[in-house]
ZADRENMI-208439 format. One record per residue (C-alpha): z, y negated, x negated; residue number from 1. Coordinates in pm, 1 decimal, always signed. Layout:
REC          z          y          x   resi
REC          Z          Y          X    NUM
...
//
This chain:
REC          z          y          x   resi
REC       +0.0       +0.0       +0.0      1
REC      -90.6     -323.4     -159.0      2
REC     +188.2     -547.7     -235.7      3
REC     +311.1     -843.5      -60.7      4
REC     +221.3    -1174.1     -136.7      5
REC     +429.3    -1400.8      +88.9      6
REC     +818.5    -1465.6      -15.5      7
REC    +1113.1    -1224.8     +122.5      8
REC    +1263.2    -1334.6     +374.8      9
REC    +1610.5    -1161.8     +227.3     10
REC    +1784.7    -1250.8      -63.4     11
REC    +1791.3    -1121.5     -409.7     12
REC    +2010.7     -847.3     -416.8     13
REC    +2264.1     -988.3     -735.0     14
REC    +2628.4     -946.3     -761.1     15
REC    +2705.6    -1298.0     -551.1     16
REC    +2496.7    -1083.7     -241.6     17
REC    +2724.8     -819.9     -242.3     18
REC    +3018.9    -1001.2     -250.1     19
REC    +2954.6    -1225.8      +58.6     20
REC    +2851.6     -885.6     +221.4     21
REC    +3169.0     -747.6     +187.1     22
REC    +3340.9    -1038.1     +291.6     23
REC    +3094.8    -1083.9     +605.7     24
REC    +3170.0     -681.0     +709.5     25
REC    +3557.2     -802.4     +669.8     26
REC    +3495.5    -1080.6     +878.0     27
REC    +3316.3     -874.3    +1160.8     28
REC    +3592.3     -617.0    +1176.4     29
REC    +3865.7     -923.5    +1241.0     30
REC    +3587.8    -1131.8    +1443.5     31
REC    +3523.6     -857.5    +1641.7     32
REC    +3879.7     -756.1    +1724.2     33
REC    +4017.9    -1099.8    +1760.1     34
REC    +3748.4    -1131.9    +2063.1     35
REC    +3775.6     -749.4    +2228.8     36
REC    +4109.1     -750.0    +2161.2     37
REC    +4297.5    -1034.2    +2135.2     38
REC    +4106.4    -1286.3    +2334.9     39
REC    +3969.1     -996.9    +2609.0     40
REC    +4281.4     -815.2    +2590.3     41
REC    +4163.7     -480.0    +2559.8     42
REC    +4423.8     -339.5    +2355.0     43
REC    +4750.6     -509.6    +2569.6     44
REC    +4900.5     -344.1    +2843.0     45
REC    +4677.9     -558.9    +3098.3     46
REC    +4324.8     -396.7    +2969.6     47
REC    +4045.1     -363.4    +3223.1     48
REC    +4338.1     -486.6    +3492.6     49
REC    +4057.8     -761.1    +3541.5     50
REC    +3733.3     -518.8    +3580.8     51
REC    +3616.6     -621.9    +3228.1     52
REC    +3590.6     -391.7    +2937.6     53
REC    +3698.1     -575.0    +2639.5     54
REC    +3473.5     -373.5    +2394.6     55
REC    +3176.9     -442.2    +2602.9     56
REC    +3195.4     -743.5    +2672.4     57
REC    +3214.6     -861.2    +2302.9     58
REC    +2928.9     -699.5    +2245.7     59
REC    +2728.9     -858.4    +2510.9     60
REC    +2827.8    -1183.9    +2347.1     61
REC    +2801.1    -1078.0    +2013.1     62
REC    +2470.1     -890.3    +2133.9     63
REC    +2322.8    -1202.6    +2243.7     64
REC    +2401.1    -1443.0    +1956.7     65
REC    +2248.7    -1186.4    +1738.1     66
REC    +1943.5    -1175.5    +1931.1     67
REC    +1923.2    -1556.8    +1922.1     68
REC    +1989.3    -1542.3    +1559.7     69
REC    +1668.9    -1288.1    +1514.1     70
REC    +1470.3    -1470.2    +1689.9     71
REC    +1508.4    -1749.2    +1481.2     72
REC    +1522.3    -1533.3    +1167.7     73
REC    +1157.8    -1460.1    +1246.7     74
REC    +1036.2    -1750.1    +1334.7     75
REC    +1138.7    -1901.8     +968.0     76
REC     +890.3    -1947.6     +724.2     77
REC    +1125.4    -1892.9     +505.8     78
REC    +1433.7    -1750.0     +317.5     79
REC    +1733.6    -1966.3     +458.5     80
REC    +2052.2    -1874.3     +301.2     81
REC    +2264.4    -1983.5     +628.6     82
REC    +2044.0    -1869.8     +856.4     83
REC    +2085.8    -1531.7     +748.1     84
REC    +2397.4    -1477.8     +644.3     85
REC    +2490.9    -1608.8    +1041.9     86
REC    +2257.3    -1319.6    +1117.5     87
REC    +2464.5    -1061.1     +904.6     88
REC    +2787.0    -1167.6    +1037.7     89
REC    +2646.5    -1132.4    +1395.0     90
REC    +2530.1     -822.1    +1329.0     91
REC    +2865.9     -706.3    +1178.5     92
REC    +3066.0     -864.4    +1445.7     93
REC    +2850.8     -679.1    +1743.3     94
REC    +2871.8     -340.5    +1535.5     95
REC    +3238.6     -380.4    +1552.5     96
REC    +3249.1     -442.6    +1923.6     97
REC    +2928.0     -151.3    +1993.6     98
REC    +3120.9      +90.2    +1784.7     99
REC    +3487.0      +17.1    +1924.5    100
REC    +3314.2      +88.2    +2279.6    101
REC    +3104.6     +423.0    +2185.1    102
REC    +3428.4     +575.5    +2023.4    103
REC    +3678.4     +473.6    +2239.3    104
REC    +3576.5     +334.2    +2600.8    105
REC    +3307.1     +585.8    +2627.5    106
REC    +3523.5     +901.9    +2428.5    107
REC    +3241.9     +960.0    +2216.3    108
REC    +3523.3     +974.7    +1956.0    109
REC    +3495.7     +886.1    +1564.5    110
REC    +3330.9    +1186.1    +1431.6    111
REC    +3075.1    +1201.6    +1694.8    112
REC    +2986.7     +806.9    +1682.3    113
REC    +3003.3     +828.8    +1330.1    114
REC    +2726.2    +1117.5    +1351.1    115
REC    +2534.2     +965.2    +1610.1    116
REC    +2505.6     +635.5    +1392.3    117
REC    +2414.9     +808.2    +1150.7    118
REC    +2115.7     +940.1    +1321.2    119
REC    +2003.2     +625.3    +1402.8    120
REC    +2011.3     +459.9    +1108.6    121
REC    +1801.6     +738.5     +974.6    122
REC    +1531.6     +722.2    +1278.2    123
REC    +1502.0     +338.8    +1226.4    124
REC    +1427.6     +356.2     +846.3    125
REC    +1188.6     +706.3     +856.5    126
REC     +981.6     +482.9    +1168.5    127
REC    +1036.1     +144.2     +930.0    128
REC     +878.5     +369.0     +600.3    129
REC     +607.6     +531.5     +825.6    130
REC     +472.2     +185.1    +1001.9    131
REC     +492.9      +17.3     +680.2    132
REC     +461.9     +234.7     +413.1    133
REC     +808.2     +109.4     +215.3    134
REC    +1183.1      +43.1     +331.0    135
REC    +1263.9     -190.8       +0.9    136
REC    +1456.9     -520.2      +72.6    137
REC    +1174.2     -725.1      -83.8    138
REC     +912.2     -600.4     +121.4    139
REC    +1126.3     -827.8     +434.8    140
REC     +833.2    -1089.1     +443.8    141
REC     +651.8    -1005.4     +811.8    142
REC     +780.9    -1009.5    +1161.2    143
REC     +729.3     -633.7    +1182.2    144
REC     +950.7     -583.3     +844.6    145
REC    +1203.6     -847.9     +967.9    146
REC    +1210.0     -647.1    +1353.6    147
REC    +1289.6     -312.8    +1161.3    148
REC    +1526.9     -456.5     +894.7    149
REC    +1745.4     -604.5    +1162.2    150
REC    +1743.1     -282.6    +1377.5    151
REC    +1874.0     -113.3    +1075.7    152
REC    +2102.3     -329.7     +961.0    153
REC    +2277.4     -330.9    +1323.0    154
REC    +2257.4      +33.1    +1338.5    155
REC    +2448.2      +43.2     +938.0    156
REC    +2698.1     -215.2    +1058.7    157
REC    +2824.4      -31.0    +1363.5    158
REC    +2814.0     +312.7    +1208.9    159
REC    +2984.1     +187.8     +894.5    160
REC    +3272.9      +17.7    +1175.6    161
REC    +3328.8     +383.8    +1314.2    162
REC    +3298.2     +542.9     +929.5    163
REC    +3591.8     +333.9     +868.0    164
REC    +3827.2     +390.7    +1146.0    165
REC    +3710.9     +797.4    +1171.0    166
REC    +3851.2     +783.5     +757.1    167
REC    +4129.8     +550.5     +820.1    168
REC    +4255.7     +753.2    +1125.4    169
REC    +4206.8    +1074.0     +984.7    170
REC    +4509.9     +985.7     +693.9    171
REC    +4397.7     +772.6     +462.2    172
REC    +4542.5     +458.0     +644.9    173
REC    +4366.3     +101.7     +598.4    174
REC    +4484.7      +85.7     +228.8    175
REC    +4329.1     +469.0     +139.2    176
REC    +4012.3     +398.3     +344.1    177
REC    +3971.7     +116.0     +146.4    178
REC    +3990.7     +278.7     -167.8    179
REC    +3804.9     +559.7      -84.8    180
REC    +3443.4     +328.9       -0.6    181
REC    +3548.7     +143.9     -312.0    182
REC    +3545.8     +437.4     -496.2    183
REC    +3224.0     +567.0     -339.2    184
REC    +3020.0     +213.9     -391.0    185
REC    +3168.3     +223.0     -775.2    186
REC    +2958.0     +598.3     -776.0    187
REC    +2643.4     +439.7     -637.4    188
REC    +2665.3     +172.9     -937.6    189
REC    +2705.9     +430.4    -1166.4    190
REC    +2402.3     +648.8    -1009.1    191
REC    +2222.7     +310.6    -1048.1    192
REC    +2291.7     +240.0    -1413.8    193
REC    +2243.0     +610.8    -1559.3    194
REC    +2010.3     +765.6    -1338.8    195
REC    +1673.7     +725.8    -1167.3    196
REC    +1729.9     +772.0     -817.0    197
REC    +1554.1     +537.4     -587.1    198
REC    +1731.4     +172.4     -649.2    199
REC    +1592.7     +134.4     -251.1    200
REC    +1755.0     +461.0     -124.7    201
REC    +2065.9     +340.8     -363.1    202
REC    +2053.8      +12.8     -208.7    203
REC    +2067.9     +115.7     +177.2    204
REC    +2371.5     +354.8      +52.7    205
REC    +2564.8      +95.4      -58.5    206
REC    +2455.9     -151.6     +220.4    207
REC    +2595.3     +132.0     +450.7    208
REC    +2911.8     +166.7     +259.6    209
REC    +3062.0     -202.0     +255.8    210
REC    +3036.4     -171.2     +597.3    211
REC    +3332.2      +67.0     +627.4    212
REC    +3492.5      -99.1     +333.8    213
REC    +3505.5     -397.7     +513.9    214
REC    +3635.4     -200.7     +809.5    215
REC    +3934.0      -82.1     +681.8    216
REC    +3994.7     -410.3     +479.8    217
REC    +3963.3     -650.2     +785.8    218
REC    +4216.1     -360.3    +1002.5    219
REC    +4437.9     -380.9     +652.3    220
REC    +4492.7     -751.1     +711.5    221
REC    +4501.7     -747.6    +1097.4    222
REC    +4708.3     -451.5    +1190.0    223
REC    +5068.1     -420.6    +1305.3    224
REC    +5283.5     -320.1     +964.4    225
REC    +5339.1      -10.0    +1189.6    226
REC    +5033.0      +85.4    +1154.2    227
REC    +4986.7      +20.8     +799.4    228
REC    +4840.0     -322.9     +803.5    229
REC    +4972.1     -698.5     +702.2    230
REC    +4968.9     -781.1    +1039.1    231
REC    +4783.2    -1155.9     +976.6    232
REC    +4677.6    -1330.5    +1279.5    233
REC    +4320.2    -1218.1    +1329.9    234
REC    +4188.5    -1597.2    +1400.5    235
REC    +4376.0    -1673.1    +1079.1    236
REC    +4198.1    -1401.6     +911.8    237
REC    +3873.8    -1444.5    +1025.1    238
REC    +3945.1    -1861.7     +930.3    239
REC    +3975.0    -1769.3     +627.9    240
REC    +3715.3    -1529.9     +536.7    241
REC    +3438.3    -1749.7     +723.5    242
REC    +3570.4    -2049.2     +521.8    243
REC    +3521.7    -1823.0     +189.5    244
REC    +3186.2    -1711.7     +273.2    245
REC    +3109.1    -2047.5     +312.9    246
REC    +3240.1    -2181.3       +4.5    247
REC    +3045.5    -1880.7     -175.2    248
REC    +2712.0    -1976.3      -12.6    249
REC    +2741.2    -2306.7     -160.5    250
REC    +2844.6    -2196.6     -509.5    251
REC    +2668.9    -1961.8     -586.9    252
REC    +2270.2    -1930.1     -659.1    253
REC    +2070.2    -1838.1     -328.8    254
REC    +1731.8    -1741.2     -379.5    255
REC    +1492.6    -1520.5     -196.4    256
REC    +1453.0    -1156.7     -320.2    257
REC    +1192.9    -1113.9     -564.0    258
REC     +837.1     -922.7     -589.5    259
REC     +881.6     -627.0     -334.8    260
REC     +690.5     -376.3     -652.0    261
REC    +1027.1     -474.0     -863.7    262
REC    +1222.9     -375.3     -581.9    263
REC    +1082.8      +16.9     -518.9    264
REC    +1106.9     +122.8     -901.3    265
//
């Protein structure tokens, strides 16, 4: 397939990306439950008293800023470093909500969200790579390639938000979980440094993974000390870590992702 010409509409995938990725997961997982939760009450004694399903309804509204957010991720002719990372954290906040609903309001459960997740975020790339011929990052330059890189990305964000809670739940706690996707994004580096595996299929791995980490890091800060958290005030939380993103955008070099032939090697 013959390369692209036109600019990525991403950006370069560099240390300062992953950062404000993990800190954007962290920020859906206490954006997401300071909405659901706190603010629609689903997990207080009261939930659903009203008719309204706090899971689903913050993913309607999550759902539909994220779709706005698209749309004008599409129309842009090009890479804008705000404009996307509002789309991530959309994304991130409406996987927390979508997952929190699939596991638990419709008893799906962890390990069978987690599973079915997974599934999708395998159809949407194997469609994405047979429409388009590649799946890398850099290739992100058409409408088609932005439609399918934003499916997937939703699909990663609320698998990676049941990931999280199926490992956190299962004994690890908040703390463990969080060491254990650590741990498992510090074994992608190291696959990426003395190996050649696909630095694309690498990539989406570790794109999947901070998603979890996040997870369990946003539920470290949030929950009860009961339950193995710090028990922070999730709009104090979330404050904090949109302020930091924030602060990182403007500090920090923000250039679109480079030729997409670099980006498949």
């Amino acid at each position: 397939m013959a390369p692209f010409s036109r600019e990525a509409k991403v950006p370069a995938i560099t240390l300062g990306f992953w950062l404000i990725k993990i800190l954007a997961t962290t920020l859906g997982e206490t954006g997401g439950d300071a909405v659901s939760m706190s603010w629609l009450g689903e997990t207080t004694p009261d939930a659903g008293a009203a008719g309204v399903n706090g899971y689903l309804a913050g993913t309607m509204i999550f759902g539909a800023a994220l779709a706005l957010l698209v749309g004008l991720q599409i129309r842009a002719r090009r890479f804008a470093p705000w404009l996307y990372w509002a789309t991530i954290i959309a994304s991130t906040t409406a996987g927390t909500t979508l997952a929190d609903f699939a596991t638990r309001s419709l008893g799906i459960g962890y390990p069978g969200g987690s599973l079915l997740l997974l599934g999708c975020v395998l159809a949407s790339l194997l469609v994405w790579y047979r429409n388009l011929g590649t799946i890398a990052a850099d290739s992100v330059a058409t409408p088609a390639a932005e439609l399918y890189y934003w499916i997937t990305i939703t699909f990663s964000q609320t698998l990676g938000t049941a990931l999280g809670d199926w490992v956190a739940d299962a004994g690890a706690g908040y703390a463990g979980g969080a060491l254990v996707f650590g741990a498992l994004l510090a074994v992608i580096e190291l696959l990426a440094l003395l190996t050649r595996i696909s630095r694309v299929v690498l990539f989406w791995a570790a794109f999947i993974l901070t998603r979890p980490l996040g997870a369990t890091v946003g539920d470290f800060l949030d929950k009860p000390f009961g339950a193995g958290g710090l028990e922070v005030s999730r709009l104090l939380a979330s404050a904090l870590l949109a302020g930091l993103i924030a602060l990182l955008i403007l500090i920090l070099p923000q250039r679109a992702g480079g030729h997409p032939r670099a980006a498949t090697r």
